[in-house]
C-alpha positions as CSV (number, residue, x, y, z in Angstrom):
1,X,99.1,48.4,78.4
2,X,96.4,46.3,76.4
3,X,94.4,48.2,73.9
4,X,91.3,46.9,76.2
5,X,92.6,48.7,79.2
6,X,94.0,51.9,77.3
7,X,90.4,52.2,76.2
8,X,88.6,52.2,79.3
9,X,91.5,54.6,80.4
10,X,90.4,57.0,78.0
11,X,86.6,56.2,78.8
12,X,86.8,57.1,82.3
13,X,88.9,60.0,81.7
14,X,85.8,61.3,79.5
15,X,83.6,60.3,81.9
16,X,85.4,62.6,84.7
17,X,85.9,65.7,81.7
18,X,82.6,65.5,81.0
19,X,81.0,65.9,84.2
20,X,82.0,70.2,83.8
21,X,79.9,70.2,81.0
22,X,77.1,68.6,83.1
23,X,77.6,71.3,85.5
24,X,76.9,74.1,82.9
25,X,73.8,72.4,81.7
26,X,72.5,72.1,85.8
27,X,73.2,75.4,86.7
28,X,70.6,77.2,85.1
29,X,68.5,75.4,87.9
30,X,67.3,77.4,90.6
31,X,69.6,77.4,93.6
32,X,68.7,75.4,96.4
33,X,70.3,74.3,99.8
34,X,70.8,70.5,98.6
35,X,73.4,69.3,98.8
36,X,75.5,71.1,101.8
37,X,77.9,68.2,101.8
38,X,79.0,64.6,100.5
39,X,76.4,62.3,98.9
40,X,76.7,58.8,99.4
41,X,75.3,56.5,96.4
42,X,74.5,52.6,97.8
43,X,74.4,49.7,95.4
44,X,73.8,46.0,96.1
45,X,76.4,44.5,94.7
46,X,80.1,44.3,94.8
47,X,82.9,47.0,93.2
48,X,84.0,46.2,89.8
49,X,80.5,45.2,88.3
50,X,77.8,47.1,86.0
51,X,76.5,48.5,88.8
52,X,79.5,50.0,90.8
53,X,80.8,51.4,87.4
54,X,77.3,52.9,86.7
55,X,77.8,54.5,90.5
56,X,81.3,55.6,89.7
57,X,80.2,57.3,86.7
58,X,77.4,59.4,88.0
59,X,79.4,59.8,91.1
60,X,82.0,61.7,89.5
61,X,79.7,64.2,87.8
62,X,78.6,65.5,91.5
63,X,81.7,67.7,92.7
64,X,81.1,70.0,88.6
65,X,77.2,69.4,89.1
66,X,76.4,70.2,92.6
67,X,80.1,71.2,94.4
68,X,79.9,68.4,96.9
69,X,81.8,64.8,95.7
70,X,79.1,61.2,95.7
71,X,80.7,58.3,97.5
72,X,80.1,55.0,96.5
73,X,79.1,52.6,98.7
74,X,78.4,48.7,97.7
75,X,76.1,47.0,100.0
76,X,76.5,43.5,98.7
77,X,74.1,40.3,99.2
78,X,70.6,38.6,99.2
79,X,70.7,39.5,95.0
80,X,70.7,43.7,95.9
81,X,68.3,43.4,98.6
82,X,70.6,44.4,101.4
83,X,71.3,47.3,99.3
84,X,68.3,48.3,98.5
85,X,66.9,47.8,102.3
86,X,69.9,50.4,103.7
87,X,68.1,53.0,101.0
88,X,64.7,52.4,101.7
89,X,65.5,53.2,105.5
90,X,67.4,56.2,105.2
91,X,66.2,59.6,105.5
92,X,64.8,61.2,102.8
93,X,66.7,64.2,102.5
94,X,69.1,63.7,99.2
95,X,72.1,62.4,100.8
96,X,71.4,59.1,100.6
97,X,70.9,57.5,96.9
98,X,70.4,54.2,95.1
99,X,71.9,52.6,91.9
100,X,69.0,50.2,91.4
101,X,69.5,47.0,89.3
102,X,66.7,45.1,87.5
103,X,67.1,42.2,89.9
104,X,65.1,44.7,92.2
105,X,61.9,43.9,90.7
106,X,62.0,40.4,91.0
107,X,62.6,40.7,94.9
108,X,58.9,40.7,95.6
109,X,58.5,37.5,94.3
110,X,61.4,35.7,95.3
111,X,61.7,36.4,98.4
112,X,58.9,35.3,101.1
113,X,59.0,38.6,103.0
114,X,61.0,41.9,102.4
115,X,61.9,44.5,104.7
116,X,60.6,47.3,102.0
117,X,58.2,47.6,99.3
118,X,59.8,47.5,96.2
119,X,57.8,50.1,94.7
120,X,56.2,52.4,97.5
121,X,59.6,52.6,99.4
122,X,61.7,54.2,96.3
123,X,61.7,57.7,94.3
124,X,62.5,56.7,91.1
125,X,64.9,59.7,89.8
126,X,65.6,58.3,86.2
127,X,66.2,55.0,84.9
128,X,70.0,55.1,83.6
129,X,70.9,52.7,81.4
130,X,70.2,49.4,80.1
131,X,72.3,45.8,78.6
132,X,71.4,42.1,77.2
133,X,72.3,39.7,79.9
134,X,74.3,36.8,78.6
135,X,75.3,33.0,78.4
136,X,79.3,33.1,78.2
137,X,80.7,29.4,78.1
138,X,84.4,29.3,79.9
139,X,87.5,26.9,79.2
140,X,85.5,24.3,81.6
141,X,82.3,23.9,78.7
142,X,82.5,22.4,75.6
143,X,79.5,23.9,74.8
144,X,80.1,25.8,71.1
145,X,76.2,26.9,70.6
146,X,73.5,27.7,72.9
147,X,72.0,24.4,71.3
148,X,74.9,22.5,72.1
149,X,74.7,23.6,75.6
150,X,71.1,23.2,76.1
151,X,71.5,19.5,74.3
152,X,73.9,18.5,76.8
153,X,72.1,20.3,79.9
154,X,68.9,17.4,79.2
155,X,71.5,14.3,78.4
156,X,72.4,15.2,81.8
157,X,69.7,17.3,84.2
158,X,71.5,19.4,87.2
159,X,74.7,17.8,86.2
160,X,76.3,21.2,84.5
161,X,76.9,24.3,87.3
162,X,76.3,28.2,86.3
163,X,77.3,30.9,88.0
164,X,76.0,34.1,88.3
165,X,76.1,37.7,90.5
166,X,74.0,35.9,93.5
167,X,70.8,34.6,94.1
168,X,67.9,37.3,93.4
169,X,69.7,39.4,90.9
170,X,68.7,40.3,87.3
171,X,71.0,37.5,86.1
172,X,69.8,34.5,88.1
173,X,66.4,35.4,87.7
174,X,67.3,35.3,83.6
175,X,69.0,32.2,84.6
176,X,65.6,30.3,86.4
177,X,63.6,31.5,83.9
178,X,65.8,30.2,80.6
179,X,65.5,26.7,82.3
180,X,61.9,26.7,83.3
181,X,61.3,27.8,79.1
182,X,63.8,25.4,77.8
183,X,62.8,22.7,80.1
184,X,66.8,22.0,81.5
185,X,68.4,22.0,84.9
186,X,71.5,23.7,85.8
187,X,72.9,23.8,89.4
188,X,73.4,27.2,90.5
189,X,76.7,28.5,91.5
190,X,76.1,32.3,93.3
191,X,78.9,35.1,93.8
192,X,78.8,38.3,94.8
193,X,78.8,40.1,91.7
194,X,81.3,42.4,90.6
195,X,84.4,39.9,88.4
196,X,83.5,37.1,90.7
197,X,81.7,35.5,87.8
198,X,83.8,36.1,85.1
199,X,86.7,35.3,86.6
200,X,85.0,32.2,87.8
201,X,84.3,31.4,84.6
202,X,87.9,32.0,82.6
203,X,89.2,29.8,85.9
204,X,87.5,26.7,84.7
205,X,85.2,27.1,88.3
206,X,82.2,26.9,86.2
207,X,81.7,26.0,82.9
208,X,78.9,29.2,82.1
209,X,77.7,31.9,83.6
210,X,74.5,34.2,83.2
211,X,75.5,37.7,83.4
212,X,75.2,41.2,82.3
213,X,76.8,41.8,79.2
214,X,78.5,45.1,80.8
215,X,81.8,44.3,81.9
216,X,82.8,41.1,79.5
217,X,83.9,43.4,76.5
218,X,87.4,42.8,76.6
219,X,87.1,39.1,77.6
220,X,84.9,38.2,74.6
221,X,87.2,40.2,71.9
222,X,90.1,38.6,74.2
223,X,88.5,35.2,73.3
224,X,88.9,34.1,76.9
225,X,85.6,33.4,76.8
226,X,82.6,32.4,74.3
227,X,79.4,34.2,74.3
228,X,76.6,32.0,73.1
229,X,73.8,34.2,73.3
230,X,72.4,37.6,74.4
231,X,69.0,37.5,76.2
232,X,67.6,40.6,74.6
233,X,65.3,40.1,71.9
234,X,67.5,41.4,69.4
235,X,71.3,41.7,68.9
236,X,73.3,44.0,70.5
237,X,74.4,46.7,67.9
238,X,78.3,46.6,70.0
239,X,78.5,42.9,69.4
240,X,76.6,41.9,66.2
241,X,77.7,38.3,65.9
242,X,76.3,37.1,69.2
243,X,73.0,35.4,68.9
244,X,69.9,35.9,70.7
245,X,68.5,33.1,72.6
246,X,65.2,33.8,70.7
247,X,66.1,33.2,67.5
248,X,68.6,30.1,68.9
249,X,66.6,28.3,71.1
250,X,63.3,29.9,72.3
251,X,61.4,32.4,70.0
252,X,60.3,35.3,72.2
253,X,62.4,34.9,75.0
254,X,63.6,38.8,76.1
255,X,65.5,39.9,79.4
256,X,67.8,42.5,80.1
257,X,69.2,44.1,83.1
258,X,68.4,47.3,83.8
259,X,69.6,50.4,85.9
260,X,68.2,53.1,87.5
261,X,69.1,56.2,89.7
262,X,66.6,56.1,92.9
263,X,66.1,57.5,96.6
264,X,64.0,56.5,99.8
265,X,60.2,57.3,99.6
266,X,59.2,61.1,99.7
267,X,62.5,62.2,98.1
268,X,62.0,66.3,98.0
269,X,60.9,67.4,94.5
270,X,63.6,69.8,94.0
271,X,66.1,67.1,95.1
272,X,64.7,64.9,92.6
273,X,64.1,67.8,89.6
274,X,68.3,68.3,89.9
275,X,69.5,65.0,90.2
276,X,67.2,64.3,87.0
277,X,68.8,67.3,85.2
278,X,72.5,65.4,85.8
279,X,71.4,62.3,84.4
280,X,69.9,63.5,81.4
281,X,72.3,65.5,80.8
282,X,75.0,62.8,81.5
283,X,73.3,60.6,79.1
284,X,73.5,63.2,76.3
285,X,77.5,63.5,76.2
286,X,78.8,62.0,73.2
287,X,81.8,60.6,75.3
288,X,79.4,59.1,77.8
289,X,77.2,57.1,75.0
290,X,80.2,56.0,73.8
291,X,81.7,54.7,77.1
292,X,78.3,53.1,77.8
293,X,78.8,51.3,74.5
294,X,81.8,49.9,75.2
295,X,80.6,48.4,78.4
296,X,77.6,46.7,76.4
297,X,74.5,49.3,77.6
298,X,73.3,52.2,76.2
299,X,72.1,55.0,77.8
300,X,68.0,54.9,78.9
301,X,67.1,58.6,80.3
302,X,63.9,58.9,81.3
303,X,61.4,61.8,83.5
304,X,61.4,61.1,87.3
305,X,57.5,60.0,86.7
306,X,58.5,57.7,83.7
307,X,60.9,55.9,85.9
308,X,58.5,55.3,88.5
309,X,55.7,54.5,86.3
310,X,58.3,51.8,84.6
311,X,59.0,50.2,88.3
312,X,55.6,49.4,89.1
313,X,55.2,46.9,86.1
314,X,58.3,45.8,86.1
315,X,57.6,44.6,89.7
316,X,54.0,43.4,88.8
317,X,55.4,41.7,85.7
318,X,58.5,40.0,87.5
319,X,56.4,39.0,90.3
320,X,53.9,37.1,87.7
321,X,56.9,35.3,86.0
322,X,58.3,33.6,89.2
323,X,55.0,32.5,90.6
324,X,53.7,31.6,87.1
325,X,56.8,29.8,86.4
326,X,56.9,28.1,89.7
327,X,60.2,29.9,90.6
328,X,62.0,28.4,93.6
329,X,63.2,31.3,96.3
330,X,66.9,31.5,96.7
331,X,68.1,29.4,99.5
């Protein structure tokens, strides 16, 4: 086996092994009924992405933490909306949870109407982690530099396609925005998240993509692809050498994706107070950190109220960017 895939043998295995410590640190909680039986955890996007791995790895801390297993369950479409809908319509009683992406909070102002509130319809448990989104050229760009790429983008406007993990995520919404600051025009290329991009990408189907960061690892060091820039406003500590497109190409200029660990509205307290308990003490485990690490996030925990707090202007904030920006709505 590759040294890439040895190590994210070894990460997952610490992921599982560490879930028992979990459990000691939860069980000082006082004992409650929750859960009697298997939890599902939904997602909007598809398995093999940021998002399904984030799942997987809280999911496997459950059967230590609370003696009943978490399935994961992707939802995929409509950038995490479909996802996000199934959650926001389920009963409130701890069985059904949600591995919320950062695309979420641009939904209200993408989208004409939603089924949900973005906000109102949600407990917010903790936020979970957090990564740079990313410009990666592929074998089909020539592109060397973010400057090359955005020189060549105005020689020829819409000419040059982009993927990314569908229309209304985190990525495409970095995506808009980059052009409507640097004043080019791409032609967008959506997929369904998960490797659909990358492998796009490596495949000479597109020559870029805009994506999270988590997940490309062992393609960059691989040098199947080139990173031209992180979107965060400073470097990423696990890949030093990539530039940031604010200090490239547009000075200020700072997205990154996001996750969180959520439930439908009216989520019981003492639900919330023990799925909270996991997390941070997920978060904490040395092996964990690292494993985050080496899939380009770090670790974000943060109190139930903090979470929620944090949703409601990331929603009011996204919401101003794509009308202030004139953001077109996914097709």
């Amino acid at each position: 086996m590759t040294p890439s895939v040895v190590r994210r043998a070894l990460v997952a295995a610490a992921w599982v092994v560490s879930a028992a410590s979990v459990a000691a640190q939860t069980a000082a909680l006082p004992a409650r009924d929750w859960p009697t039986r298997p939890v599902k955890i939904v997602h909007g996007f598809t398995a093999g992405g940021p998002v399904d791995n984030l799942a997987r790895l809280l999911a496997a801390q459950f059967p230590a933490a609370f003696g009943h297993q978490a399935i994961v369950e992707g939802k995929p479409g409509a950038g995490g909306t479909i996802g996000a809908n199934f959650v926001a319509k389920a009963e409130p009683d701890g069985y059904t949870l949600f591995l919320m992406a950062s695309g979420h909070s641009a939904a209200p102002g993408l989208y004409r109407s939603l089924p949900f509130d973005a906000v109102s319809d949600f407990t917010m448990i903790s936020m979970v982690a957090r990564s740079p989104f990313a410009i990666i050229a592929g074998p089909g760009s020539s592109a060397a530099t973010l400057k090359e790429l955005v020189a060549a983008a105005k020689a020829q406007p819409g000419k040059i396609d982009y993927g990314s993990g569908g229309a209304g995520s985190g990525m495409h919404l970095a995506a808009v925005l980059f052009q409507a600051r640097a004043g080019v025009e791409f032609t967008h290329v959506p997929y369904k998240g998960g490797n659909a991009p990358a492998l796009a990408v490596m495949g000479g189907e597109v020559p870029i993509i805009f994506t999270s960061l988590a997940g490309m690892s062992s393609n960059i060091e691989s040098g199947k692809v080139r990173p031209l820039a992180v979107t965060s406003r400073t470097r990423f500590s696990g890949f030093p050498s990539i530039p940031t497109v604010a200090e490239t190409v547009l000075p200020g200029f700072d997205v990154s994706a996001w996750y969180a660990l959520a439930g439908p509205k009216n989520l019981p307290p003492a639900v919330v107070e023990r799925l909270n308990a996991m997390v941070q003490a997920t978060l904490r485990r040395p092996e964990i950190i690292q494993g985050l690490q080496m899939q380009a996030s770090e670790p974000w925990p943060t109190t139930a109220a903090e979470a929620q707090a944090f949703l409601g202007k990331d929603v009011e904030h996204w919401t101003k960017v794509v009308r202030s920006e004139n953001i077109a709505l996914p097709n």
